[in-house]
C-alpha positions in Angstrom: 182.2 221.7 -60.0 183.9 220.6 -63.0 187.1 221.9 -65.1 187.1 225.3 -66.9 187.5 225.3 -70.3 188.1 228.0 -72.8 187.7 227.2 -77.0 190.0 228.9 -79.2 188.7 228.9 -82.5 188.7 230.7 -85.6 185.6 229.2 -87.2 182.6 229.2 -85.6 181.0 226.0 -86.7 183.5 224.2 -85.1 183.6 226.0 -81.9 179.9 225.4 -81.8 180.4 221.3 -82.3 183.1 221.5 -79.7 181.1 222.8 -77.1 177.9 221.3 -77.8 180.0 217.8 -77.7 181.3 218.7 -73.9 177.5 219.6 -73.1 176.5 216.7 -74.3 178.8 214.4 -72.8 179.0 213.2 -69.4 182.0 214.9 -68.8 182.6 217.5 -66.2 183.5 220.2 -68.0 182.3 223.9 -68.1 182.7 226.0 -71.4 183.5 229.5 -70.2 184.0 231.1 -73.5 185.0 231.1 -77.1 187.6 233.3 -78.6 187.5 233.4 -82.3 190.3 235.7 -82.7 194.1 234.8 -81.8 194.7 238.4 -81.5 192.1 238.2 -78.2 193.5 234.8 -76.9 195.6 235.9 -74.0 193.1 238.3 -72.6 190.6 235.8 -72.7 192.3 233.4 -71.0 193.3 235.9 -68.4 189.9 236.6 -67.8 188.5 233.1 -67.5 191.3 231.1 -66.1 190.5 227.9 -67.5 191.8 224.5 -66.7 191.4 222.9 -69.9 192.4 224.7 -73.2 190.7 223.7 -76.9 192.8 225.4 -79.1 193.2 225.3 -83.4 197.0 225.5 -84.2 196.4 227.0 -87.9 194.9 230.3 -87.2 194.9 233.1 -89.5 197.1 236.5 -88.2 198.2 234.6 -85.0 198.4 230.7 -84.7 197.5 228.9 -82.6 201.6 227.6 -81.5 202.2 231.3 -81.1 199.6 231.3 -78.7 200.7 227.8 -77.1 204.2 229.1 -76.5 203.1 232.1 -74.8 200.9 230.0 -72.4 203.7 228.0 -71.4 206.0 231.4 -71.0 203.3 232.8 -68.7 202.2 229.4 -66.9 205.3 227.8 -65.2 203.0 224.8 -64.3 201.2 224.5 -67.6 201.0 220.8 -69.3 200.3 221.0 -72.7 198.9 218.4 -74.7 199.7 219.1 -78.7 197.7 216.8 -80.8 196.9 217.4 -84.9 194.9 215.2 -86.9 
């Protein structure tokens, strides 16, 4: 079995694209859900306990860095990867 992954997305569309793309692709990696709300993030994660995170930084209410930092305040071992572009 492949890595876990949880999108964290405001917009639909692009959360849509995202997945499709990792279903599409050879890749071993299993979309467990999509959280369009930043407010919902951290129980989401709880919940699914993904290995891979796909998250927007610019969120509206809470962003996505807010969101990063308390990943790595809960997650001792976690290795974050922050790209924009």
């Amino acid at each position: 079995m492949g890595a876990k992954a949880v999108i964290i997305d405001h917009e639909p569309l692009m959360a849509a694209q995202l997945k499709k793309m990792l279903q599409k692709g050879k890749t071993a990696i299993e979309v467990k859900a999509i959280c369009y709300e930043g407010e919902q993030a951290m129980a989401c994660l709880a919940a699914h306990q993904p290995d891979i995170v796909f998250l927007t930084l610019e969120m509206p209410r809470v962003s996505g860095m807010t969101i990063a930092k308390q990943i790595e305040a809960e997650k001792a071992n976690a290795n974050l990867s922050k790209n924009v572009g």
